[in-house]
VOTI-266015 format. One line per 3 residues: number of its first residue (from 0); their letters; for each residue x, y, z of N, C-alpha, C, O. Coordinates in steps of 0.001 Angstrom, whole numbers, plus 524288, in hexadecimal, padded with zeros to 5 digits. Layout:
<recs>
NUM = a = X/Y/Z/X/Y/Z/X/Y/Z/X/Y/Z; ... .
</recs>
This chain:
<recs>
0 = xxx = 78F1F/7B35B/816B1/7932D/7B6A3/814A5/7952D/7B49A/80F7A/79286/7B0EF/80DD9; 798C4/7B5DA/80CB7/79BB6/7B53D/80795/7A045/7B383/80889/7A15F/7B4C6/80D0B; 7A3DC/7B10B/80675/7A5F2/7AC6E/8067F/7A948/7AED6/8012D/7A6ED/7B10D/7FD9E .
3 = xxx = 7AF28/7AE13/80126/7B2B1/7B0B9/7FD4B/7B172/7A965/7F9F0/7B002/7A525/7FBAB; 7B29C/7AAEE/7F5F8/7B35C/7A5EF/7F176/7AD0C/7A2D5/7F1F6/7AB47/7A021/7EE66; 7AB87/7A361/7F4AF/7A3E0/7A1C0/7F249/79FF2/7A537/7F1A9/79CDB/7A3D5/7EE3E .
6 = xxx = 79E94/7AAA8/7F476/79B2B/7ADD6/7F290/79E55/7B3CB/7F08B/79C50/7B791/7EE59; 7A37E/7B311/7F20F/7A5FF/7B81B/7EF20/7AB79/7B685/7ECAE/7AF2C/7B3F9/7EE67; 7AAA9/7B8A6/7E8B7/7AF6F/7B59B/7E442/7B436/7BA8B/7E5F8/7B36C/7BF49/7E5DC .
9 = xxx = 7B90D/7B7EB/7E777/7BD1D/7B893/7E750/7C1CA/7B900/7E3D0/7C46A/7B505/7E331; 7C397/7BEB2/7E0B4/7C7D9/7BBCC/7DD12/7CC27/7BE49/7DD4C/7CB62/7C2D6/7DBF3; 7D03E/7BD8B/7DE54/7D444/7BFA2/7E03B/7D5A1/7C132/7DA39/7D523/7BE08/7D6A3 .
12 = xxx = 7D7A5/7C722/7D969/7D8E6/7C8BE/7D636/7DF9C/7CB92/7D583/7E164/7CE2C/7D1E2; 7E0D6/7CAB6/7D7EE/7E687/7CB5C/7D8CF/7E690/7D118/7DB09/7E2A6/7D316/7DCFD; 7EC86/7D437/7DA77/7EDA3/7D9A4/7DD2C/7EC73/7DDCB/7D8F5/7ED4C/7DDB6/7D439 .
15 = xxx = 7EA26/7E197/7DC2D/7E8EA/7E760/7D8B7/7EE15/7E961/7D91C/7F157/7E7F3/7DC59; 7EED0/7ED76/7D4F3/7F3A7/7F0D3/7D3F5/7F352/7F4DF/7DA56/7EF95/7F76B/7DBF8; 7F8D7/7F41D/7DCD5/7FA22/7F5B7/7E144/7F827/7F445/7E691/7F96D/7F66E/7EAAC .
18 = xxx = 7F3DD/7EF24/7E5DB/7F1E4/7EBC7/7EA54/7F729/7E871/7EB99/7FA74/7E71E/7E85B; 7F737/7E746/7F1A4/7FA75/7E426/7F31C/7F96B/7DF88/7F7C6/7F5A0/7E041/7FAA4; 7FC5F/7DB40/7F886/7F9FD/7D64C/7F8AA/7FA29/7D5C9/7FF3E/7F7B0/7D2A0/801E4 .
21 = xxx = 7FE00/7DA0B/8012B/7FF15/7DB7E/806CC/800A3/7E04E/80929/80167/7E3F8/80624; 800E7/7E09F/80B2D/802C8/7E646/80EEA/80841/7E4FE/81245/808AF/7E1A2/815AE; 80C1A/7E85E/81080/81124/7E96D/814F2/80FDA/7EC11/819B2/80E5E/7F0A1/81A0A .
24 = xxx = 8103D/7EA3E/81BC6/80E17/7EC04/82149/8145A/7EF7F/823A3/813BC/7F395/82618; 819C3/7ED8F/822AA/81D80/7EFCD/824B1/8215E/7F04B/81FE4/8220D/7ECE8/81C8C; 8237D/7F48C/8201F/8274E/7F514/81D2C/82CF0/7F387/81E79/82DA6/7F46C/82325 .
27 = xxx = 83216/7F12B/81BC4/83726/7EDE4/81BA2/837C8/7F20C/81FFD/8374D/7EFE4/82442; 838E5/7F864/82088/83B78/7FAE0/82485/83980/7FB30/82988/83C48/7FBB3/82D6B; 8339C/7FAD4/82995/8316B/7FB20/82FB1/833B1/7F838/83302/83534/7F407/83133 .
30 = xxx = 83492/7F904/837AF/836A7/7F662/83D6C/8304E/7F333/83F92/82C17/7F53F/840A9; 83187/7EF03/83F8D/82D64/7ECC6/841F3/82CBE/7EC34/847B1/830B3/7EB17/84A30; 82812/7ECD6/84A51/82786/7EC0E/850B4/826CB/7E80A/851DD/8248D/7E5E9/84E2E .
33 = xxx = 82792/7E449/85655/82410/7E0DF/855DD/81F1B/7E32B/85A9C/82040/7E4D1/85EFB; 81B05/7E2DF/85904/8168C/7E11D/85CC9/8147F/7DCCB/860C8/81016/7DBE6/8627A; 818A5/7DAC7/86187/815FE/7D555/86571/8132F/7D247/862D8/813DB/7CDE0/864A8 .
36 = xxx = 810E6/7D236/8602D/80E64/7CD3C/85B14/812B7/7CB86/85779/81651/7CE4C/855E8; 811EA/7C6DB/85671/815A2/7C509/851FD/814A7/7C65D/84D7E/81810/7C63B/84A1B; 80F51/7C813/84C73/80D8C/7C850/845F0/80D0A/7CE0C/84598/80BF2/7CF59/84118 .
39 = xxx = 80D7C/7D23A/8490A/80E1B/7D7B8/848E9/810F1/7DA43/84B35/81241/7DA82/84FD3; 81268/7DD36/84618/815F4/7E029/846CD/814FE/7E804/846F5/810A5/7E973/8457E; 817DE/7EB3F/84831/81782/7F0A3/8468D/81C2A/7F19D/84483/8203B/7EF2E/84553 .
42 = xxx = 81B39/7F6C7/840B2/81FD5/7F84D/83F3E/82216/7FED7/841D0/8201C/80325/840FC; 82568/7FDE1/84419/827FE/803A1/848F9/826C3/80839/8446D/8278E/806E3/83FE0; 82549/80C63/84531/82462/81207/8415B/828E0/814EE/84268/82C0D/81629/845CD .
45 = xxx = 826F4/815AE/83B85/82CEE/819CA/83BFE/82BF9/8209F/83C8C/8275E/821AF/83D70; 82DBC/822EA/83C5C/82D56/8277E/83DDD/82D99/82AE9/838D7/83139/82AC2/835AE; 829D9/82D9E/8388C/82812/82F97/832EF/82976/83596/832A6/82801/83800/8368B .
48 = xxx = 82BC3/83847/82F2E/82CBC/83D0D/82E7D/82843/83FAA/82AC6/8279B/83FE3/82603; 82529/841C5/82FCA/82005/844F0/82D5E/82021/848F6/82A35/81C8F/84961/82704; 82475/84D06/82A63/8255E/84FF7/826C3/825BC/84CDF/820A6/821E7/84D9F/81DD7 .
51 = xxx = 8298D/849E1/81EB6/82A93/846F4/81BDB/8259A/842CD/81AC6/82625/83FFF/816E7; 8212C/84237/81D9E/81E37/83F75/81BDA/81A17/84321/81A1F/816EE/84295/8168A; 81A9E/8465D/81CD5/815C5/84BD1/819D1/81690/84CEB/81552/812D9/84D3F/8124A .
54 = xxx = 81C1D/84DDE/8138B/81D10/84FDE/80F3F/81C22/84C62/80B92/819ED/84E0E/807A3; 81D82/846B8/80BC9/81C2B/842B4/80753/8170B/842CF/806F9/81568/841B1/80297; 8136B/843EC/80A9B/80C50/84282/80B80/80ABF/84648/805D3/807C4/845AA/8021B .
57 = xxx = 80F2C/84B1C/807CF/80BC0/84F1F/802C9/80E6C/84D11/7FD4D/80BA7/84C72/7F96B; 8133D/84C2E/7FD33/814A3/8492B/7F7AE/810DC/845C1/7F5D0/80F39/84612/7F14D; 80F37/84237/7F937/80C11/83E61/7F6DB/8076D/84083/7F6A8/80528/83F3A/7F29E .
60 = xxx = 8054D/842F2/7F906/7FF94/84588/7F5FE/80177/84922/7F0E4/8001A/84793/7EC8D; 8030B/84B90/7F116/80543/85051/7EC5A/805F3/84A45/7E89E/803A1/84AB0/7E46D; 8081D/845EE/7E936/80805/841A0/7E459/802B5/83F28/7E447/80169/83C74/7E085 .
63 = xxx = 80052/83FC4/7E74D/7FA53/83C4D/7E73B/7F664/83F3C/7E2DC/7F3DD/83CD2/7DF8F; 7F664/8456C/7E392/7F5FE/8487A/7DF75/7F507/8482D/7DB8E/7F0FB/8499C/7D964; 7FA85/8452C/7D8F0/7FCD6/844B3/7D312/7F9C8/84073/7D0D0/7F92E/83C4C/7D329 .
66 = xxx = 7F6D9/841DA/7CA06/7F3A6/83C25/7C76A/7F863/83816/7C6E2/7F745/83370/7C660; 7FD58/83990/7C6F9/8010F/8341D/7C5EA/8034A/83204/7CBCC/80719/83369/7CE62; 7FF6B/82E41/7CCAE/8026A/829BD/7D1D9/806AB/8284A/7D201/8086D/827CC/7D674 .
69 = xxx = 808FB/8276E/7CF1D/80D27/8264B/7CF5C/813AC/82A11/7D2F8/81740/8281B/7D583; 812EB/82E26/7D1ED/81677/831F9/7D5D6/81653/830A1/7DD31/8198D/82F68/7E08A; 80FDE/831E2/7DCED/80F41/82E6E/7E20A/8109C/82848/7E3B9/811FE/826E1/7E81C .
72 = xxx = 8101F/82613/7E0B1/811EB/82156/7E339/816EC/82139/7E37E/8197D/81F2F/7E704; 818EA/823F9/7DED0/81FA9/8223A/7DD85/820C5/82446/7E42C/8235F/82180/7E71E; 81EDE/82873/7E59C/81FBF/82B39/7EB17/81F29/82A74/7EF41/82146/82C9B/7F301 .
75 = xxx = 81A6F/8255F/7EF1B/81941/822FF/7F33A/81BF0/81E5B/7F481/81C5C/81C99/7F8F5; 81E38/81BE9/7EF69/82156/816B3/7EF64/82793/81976/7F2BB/82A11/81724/7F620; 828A0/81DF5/7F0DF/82FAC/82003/7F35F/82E27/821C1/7F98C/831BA/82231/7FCBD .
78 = xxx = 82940/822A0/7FAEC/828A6/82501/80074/82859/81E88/80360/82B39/81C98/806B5; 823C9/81C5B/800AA/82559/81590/8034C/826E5/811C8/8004C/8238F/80FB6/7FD84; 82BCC/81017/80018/82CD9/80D10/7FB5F/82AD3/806CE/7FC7F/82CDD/802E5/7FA95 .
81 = xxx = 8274C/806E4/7FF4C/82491/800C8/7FEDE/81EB6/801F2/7FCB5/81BA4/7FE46/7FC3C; 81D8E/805FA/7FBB2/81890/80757/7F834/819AC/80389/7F423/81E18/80216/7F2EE; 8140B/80180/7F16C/815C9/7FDDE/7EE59/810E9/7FFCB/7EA2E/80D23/7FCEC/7EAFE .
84 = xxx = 80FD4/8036A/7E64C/80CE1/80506/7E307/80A76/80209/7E105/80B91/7FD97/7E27C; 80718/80243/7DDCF/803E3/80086/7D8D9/805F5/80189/7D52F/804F9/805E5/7D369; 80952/7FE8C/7D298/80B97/7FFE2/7CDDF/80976/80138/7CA71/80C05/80276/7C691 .
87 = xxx = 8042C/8018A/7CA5F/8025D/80270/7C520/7FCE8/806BD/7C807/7F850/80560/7C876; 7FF5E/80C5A/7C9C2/7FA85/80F42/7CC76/7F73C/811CF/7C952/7F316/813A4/7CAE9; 7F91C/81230/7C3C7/7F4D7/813D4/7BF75/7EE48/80FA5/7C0BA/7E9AB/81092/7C1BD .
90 = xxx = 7F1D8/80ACC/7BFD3/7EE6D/80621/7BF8E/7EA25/80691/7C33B/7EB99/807E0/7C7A0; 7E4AA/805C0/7C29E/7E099/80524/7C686/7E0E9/7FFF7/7C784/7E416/7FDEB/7C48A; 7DE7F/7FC4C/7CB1F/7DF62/7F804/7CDCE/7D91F/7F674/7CAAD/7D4D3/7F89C/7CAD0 .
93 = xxx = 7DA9B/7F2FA/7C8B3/7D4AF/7EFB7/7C686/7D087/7EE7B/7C98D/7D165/7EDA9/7CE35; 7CC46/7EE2B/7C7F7/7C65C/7EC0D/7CAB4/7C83E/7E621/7CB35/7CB50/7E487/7C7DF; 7C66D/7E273/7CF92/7C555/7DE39/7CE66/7C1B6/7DCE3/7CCEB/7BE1C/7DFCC/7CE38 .
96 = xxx = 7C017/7D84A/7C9A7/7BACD/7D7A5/7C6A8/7BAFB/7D023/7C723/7BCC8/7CCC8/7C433; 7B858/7CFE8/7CBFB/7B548/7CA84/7CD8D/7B124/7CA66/7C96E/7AF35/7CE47/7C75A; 7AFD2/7C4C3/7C855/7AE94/7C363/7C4C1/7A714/7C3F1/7C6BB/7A3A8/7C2AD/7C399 .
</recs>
């Protein structure tokens, strides 16, 4: 087999525009359960108003639509305000180029 650092070169190139280094798994408001494990947890569901979520589904397509991204996100950041954008969504995310 292959072997990282002797037959395949490794080079850490830092973060792409809107890559991130972890995942939130729970948000500050969720109620946590416990599960009988110490290292897992659930978070209790909340109860969702389907009317009100239909209607945003079509907002956000009717913005998916549009050549300027930006409306949509601004829209997606106020529906979840822990969305955390790509500040720069014009920007394409570079090739890496190992040597």
């Amino acid at each position: 087999g292959l072997d990282p650092d002797k037959n395949i070169a490794i080079q850490f190139i830092g973060l792409k525009p809107g890559e991130k280094l972890f995942e939130e798994l729970f948000r500050p408001s969720d109620v946590r359960k416990d599960t009988g494990h110490p290292d897992i947890f659930m978070a209790v569901p909340e109860e969702a108003d389907t009317a009100l979520l239909r209607g945003q589904m079509r907002e956000l397509k009717d913005l998916c639509s549009m050549p300027d991204p930006k409306p949509l996100l601004k829209r997606i950041k106020e529906l979840v305000p822990a969305y955390n954008p790509n500040p720069h969504p014009d920007k394409k995310a570079e090739k890496s180029h190992l040597p």
